[in-house]
N, C-alpha and C positions, 0 to 999 in steps of 0.2 A: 504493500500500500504506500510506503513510504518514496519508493522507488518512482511509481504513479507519481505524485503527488509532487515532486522534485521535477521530474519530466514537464508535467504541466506549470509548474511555475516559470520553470526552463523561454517556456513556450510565450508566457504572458509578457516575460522581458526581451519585446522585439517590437519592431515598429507594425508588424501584422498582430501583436500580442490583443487588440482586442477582437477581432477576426476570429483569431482561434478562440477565445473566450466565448462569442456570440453564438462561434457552429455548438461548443459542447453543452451550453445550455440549451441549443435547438436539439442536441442528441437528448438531453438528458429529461428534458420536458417531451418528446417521443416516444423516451423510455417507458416514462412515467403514463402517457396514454394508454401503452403497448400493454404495460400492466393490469390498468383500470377495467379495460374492453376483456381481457383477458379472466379478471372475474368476474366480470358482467356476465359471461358466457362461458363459464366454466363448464357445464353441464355439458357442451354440444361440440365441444372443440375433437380435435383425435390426440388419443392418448401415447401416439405412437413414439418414443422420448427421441426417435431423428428427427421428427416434424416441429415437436418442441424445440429442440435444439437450433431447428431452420428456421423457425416464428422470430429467433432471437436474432441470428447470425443477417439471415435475408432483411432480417427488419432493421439490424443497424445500417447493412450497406445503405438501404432507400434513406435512411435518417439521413447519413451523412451526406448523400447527392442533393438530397432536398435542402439540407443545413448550408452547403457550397451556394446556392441559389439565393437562400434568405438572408448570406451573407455577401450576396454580389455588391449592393449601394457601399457599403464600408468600408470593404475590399476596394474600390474605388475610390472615396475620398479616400482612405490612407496613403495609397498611392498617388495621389496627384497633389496631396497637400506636402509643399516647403517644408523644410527643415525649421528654418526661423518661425512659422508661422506655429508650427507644430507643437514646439516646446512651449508656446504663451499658453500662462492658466487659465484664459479667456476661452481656449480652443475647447477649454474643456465642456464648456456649456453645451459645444455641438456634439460631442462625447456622449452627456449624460444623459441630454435628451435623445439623441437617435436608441440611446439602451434602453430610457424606460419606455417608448412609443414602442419599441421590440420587445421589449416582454409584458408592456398591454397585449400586447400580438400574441404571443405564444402563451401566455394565461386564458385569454379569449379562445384560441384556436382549440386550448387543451379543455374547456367546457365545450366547445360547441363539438368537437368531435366526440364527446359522450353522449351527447345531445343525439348528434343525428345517428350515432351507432344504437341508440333506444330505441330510437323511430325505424331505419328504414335497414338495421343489420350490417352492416357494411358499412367501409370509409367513403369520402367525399365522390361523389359523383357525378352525373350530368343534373340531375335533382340541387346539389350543391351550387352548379354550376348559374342555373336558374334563379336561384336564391340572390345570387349575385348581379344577376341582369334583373331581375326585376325587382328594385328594393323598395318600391312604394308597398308592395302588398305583404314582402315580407317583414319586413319591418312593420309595419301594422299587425299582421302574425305574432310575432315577439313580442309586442308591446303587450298584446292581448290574453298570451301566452302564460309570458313570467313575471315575477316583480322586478322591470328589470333596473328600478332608479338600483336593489341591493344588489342585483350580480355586477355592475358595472362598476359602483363600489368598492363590492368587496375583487374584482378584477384589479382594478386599479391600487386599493393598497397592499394586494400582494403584490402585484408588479412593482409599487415603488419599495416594498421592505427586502423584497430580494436584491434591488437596484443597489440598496444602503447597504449589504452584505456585499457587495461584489467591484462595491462605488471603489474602493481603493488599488482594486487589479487592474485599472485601467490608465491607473498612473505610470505604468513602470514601464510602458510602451515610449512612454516621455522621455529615458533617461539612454532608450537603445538610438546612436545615431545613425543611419541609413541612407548613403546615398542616392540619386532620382535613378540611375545604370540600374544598382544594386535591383531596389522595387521594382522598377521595371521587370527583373528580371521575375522576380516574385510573383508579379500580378501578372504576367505572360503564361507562367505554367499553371496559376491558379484558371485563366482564362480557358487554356488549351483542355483542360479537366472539365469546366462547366460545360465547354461549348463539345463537345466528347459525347458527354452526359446526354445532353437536348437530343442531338441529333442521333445517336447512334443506340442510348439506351431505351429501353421500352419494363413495363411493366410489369413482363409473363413471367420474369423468375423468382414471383413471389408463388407462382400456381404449383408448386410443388404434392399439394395433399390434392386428395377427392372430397374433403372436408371442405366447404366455405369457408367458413370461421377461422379455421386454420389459416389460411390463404391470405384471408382481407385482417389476421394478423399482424402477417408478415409484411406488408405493407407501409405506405409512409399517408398520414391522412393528404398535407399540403402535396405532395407526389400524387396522390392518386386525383386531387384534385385539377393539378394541370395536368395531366394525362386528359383528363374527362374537356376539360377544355380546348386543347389543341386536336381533339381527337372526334370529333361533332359527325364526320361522318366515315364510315370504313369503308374502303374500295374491297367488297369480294372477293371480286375478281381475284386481287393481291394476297388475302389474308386466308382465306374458306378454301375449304377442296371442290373443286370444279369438274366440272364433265363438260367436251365438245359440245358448243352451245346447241347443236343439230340436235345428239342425243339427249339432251336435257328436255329441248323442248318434245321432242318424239315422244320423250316418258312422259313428260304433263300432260299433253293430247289424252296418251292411255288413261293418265288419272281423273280428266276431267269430262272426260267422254259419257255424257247419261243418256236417259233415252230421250229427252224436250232436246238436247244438245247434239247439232250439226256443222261442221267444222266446212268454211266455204276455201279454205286453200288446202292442195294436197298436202302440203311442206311450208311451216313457216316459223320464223321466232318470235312468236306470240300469241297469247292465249285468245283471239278475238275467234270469237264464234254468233252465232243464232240459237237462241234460246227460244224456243214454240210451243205456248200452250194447247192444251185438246179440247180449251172451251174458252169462252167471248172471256175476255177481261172483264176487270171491278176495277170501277173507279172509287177505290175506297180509299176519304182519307189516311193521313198516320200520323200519329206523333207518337217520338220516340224519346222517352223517359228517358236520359244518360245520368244514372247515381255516382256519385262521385267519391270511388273509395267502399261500395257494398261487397264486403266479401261474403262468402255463401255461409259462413259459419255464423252469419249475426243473425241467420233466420232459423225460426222453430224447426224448421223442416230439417235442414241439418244437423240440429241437435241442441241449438241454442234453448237453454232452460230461459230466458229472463224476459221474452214476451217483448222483445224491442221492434221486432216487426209485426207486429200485431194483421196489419190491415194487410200487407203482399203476403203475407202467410192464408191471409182468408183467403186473397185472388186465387190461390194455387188451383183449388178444386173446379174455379167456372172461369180457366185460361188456360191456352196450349203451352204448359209448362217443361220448356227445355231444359232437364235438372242434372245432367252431365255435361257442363257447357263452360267453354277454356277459355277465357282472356288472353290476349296475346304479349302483352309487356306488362309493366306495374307502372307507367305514370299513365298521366289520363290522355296526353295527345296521344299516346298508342292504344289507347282505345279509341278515340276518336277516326284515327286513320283504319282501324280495322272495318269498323262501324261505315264508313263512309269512303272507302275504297276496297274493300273484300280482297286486301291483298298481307300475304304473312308479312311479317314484320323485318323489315332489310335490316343489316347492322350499321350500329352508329345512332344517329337521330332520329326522331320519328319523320316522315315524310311531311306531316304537317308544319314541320318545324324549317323543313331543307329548302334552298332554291331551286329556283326551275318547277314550282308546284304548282303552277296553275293548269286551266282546264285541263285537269285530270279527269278519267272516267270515276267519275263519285255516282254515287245517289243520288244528289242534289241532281248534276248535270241530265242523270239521265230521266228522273220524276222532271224536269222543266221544260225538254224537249217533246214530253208526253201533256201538258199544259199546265201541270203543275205549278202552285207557289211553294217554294222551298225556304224554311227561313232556319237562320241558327241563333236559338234564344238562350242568352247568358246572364246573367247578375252581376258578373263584373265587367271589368275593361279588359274587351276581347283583344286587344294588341298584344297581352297577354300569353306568354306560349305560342303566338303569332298565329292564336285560333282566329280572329276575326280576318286579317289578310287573307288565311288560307280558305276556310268559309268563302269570302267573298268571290273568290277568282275560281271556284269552283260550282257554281249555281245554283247559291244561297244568298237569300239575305241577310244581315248580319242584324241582329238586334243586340243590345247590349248597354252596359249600366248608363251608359250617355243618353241613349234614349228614351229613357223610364220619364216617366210624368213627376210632379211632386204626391199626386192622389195614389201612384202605384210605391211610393217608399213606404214602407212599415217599419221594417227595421235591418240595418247594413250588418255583415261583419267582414271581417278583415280584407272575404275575397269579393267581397260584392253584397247585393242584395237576397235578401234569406230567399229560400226556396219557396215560401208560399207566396213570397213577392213577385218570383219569376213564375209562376204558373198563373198567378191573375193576368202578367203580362201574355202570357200565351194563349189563355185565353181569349183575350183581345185579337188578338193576332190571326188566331181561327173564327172567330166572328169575322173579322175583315173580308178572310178569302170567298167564305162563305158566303157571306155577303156581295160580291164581286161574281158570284156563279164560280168561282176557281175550285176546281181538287186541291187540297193543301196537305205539305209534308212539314212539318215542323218538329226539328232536334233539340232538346233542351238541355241544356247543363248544368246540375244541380250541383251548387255548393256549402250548404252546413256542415257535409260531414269531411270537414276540413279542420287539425288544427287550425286557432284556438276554441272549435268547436262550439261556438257561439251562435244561440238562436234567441228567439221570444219568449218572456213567461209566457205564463195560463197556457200554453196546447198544451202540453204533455205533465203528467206529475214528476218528472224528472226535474231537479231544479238548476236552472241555466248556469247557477255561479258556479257549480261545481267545475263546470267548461269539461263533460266527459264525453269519450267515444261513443258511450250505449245511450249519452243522452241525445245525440247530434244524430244519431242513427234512429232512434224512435221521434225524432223532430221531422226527420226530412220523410219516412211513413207515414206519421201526420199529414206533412203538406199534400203528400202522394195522394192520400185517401181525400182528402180536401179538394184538391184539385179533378179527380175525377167524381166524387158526388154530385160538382158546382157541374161538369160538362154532362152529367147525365139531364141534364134542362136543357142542354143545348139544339137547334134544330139538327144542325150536325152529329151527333153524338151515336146514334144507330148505326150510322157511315161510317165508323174511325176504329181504325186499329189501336191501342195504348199498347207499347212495346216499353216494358219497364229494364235495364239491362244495365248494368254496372259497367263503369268505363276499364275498372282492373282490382283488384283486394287491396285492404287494407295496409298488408303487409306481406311480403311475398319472401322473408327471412327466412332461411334453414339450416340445417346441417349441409344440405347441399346446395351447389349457386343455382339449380332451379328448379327448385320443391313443386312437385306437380300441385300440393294441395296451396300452393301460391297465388294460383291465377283461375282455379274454379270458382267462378262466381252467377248469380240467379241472372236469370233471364224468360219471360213471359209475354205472352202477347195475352192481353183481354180486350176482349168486343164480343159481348153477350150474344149480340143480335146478325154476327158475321163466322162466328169462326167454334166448332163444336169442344167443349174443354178435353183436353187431354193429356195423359204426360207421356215426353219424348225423351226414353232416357239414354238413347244411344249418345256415343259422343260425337260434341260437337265443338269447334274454334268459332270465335268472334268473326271469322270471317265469312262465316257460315248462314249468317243473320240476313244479310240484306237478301243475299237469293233465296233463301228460302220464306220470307216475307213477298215479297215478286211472285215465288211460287205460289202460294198462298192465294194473291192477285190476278193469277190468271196471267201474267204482264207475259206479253210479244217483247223480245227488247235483243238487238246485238250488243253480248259483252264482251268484257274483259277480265269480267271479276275470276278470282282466284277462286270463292267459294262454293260450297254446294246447298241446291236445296235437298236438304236432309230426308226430304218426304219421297224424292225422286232418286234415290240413292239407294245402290241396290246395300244389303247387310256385309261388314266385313271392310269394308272402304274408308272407314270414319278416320279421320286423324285431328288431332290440332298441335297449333302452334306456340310455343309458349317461348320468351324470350328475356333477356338483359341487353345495353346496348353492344355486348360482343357476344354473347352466348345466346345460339339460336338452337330451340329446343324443338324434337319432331316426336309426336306421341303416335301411336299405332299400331294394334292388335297389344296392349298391355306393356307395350316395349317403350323406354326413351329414348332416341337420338340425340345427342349433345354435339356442334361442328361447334369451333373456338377459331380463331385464327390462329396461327402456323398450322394451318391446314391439318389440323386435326378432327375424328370423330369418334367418338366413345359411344359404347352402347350401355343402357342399365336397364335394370328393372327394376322401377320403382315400386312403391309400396303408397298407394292410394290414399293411404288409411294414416300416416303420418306424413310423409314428404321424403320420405330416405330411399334413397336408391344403391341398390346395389351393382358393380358392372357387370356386364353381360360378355360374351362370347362378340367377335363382330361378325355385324350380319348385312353383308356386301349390299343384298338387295336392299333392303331398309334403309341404308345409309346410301346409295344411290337415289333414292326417293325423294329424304330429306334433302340432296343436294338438288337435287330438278326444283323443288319446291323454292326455296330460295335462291337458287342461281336465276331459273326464270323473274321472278320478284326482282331480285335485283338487275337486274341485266332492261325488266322493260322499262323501269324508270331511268334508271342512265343513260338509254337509248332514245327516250322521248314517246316509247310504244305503247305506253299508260295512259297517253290523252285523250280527252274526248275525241275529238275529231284531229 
């Protein structure tokens, strides 16, 4: 220890000595995460003592490349600042404050990384990333959230009492003199390291286990956060195992082939076909219920004791209840894109989020070309996740918090107006088309069941200060049941499909990076007066929905969509998709598919009933599937072959 401890002081007496000072308290405050998250999740971790070993060893490397990074500005002014100017005790002001702003940082950093590993399982991610571009809502989040006048506080004077323990190591940088050659030469190989780093290192050599937990361990939070940042969309092509795009598409043909589907080119690289009904169309309207964050375990039906969905729980028995039914990512614009382009989920960002996304073949486009009014109704500010852009340039209208009335505000929270606010507004909205002779398709996006889970007294006996999950989740039920009692008055109301459908679960954390029981979440259609109740419990993916809605309709229509109507689908065929933005999941006859990039794919068999998977044998077919299914996906959006017209 002694030995240490001489080394490091060695180190403080040089003109880089606060540099090395700033990386080990960035190692040492990493450590200190690494350990926290570590018994946060003791239970789920692998107890394998080399994987332990590697949680520590892998996890210092990312420490110290991230610490080289958050020490780049310092690393800089020591190097450029004078000799004469250096030694004045004046200089030391820029000293003490660059240290304490840096460890308000890394005190901050080391709460919010327990924070979002509570929340969402895992270090910083595209989710993080978010957080950062849009800070009006999340900071309204926080505020709502925590008390946060005491964690800023109490942030702030631990950062300055560590400052006062460490205030006097930063003197002794003063006494080493250092020629401008000399630093130079310093700050050239510190350079050659970072910029090493950036370009040449990558993430993957924390994936050592089949454990998650283990994995996102080993890990660096601020590292996996610019990762998530620089990394917004993956080229395929590059990363995933691939098949001659001929055979890729020749396999999808095979797999999208039903009996309504007639393929008009011999040979082509794209899914566009002719879909034919065997009787006249329904001009029925739709509006499609998107719950924000319902995962399948908050309903009685799955086994929830606590009566929080009281009213979609009734729907089950007199609605075509789809009760095997797969979400395809865990934020909401990948449900959104699932919902409203019927295509599996590319890797990287969601499509709603990426350029190059207008007139796509959506639902929207293709309900407006049939006479349709299409709108997309929000409670917040749709610029937001860049839903209301993406919306608009796809053949919807965008409604959203700007346009509400003062008579339609009840009551805001963080991310907008509550949900019984956005259904009076949809209502409106269906009166109008109605009104105008129009078929209407209207999408709605409910937001309560959002931290800081904020709604209205009096609906529900749940009481709103508590700001809890089961209470924001029997809130936004409420408004559900609220909102279709008010449209049972309606003249329209006998017309209208209500398709009730979660955008992705709550939480999609595991033992493993993607827990089947992650992304199963409710999905229903009720229209008493249109559609016979019944349950469908074969499996099905989010992408499954729009066409078999269409089906449902009767609808004539050439597509493109990915999905199937489940009703025209012979038994044996079912698959879904399920995803992170690098890990693209392929479910099918009981089997998982996992591709990663470095062109890997793993096969397991999961276990339904928890989320754990064990691997499997590989099975060439299956894993050819999975790669048709997303190579196609990816290949017709890069290509431009996903557009409407």
């Amino acid at each position: 220890m002694s030995a240490i401890l001489k080394f490091l002081k060695k180190q403080l007496q040089h003109r880089f000595g606060p540099a090395f000072l700033l990386l080990y308290l960035f190692i040492g405050f990493s450590f200190l995460a690494r350990i926290i998250l570590l018994l946060l999740t003791i239970a789920h971790i692998s107890y394998n003592p080399l994987h332990i070993l590697l949680v520590f060893v892998v996890g210092l490397f990312y420490d110290s490349i991230a610490g080289l990074f958050f020490t780049g500005l310092l690393v800089l002014y020591l190097w450029l600042s004078p000799t004469w100017w250096y030694k004045q005790k004046a200089q030391r002001i820029i000293l003490y404050g660059y240290f304490i702003i840096s460890l308000i940082l890394l005190v901050f950093n080391l709460a919010g990384e327990v924070i979002f590993w509570q929340e969402y399982g895992n270090r910083y991610d595209f989710i993080a990333v978010d957080y950062l571009v849009y800070t009006h809502e999340v900071i309204q989040n926080i505020i709502e959230s925590f008390p946060v006048i005491w964690i800023f506080s109490g942030i702030t004077l631990s950062a300055v009492a560590i400052f006062l323990l460490i205030r006097k190591h930063l003197h002794y940088s003063q006494q080493y003199l250092m020629r401008f050659g000399k630093r130079t030469i310093w700050f050239f190989g510190y350079l050659v390291i970072a910029v090493s780093a950036f370009f040449f290192l990558t993430n993957r050599f924390r994936f050592f286990s089949s454990n998650h937990y283990t994995n996102e361990l080993a890990g660096n939070g601020m590292y996996e956060f610019g990762t998530a940042y620089f990394t917004n969309e993956i080229d395929y092509y590059q990363k995933y195992i691939t098949l001659p795009d001929a055979e890729a598409f020749a396999l999808m043909r095979q797999q999208l082939a039903t009996p309504e589907t007639s393929f008009s080119d011999a040979v082509s690289l794209n899914t566009k076909r002719i879909i034919k009904s065997d009787s006249a169309e329904n001009k029925w309207n739709v509006v499609m219920i998107t719950v924000e964050s319902l995962s399948r375990d908050f309903m009685a039906y799955y086994g929830n004791k606590n009566n929080i969905t009281h009213y979609l729980d009734s729907l089950i028995p007199h609605s075509l209840f789809f009760s095997n039914f797969y979400a395809t990512g865990t934020r909401t614009v990948r449900g959104l894109e699932a919902l409203s382009l019927a295509i599996p989920p590319t890797p990287g960002q969601s499509i709603v989020r990426r350029p190059h996304n207008s007139n796509l073949f959506t639902l929207g486009n293709l309900l407006k070309e049939k006479g349709y009014e299409c709108k997309f109704v929000y409670g917040g500010v749709s610029w937001f996740d860049n839903m209301g852009p993406y919306y608009g340039a796809n053949g919807y209208k965008v409604v959203d918090k700007s346009d509400f009335t003062d008579d339609e505000k009840h009551f805001s929270t963080a991310w907008g107006y509550c949900d019984e606010d956005i259904f009076t507004r949809t209502l409106k909205e269906c009166d109008k088309s109605y009104s105008a002779g129009k078929p209407f398709f209207n999408q709605v996006l409910t937001v309560s069941n959002h931290r800081p889970y904020t709604f209205p007294k009096g609906r529900i006996s749940n009481n709103p200060d508590d700001q809890s999950r089961e209470g924001a989740v029997a809130y936004t039920d409420w408004a559900i049941n609220d909102f279709i009692t008010r449209a049972k008055n309606k003249p329209w109301f006998a017309n209208t499909l209500f398709i009730v459908v979660a955008d992705h679960c709550a939480s999609a954390a595991g033992k493993v990076e993607l827990p089947v029981t992650g992304y199963q979440v409710p999905c229903l259609v009720y229209a008493p007066n249109l559609i016979t109740p019944q349950k469908m419990e074969r499996l099905m993916s989010q992408i499954d929905l729009v066409p078999t809605v269409l089906g449902l309709m009767r609808m004539n229509y050439p597509s493109k969509f990915f999905g199937y109507d489940i009703f025209r689908l012979e038994p044996g065929r079912e698959r879904a998709f399920i995803s992170t933005y690098q890990k693209l999941g392929f479910i099918k006859s009981n089997k998982l598919v996992v591709l990663s990039p470095g062109k890997k794919a793993v096969v397991y068999n999961p276990d339904f009933n928890t989320g754990t998977a064990v691997k499997s044998a590989p099975d060439s077919t299956l894993i050819k599937e999975a790669v048709a299914w997303y190579q196609a996906a990816s290949s017709m959006f890069r290509k431009g072959e996903y557009k409407f017209r």
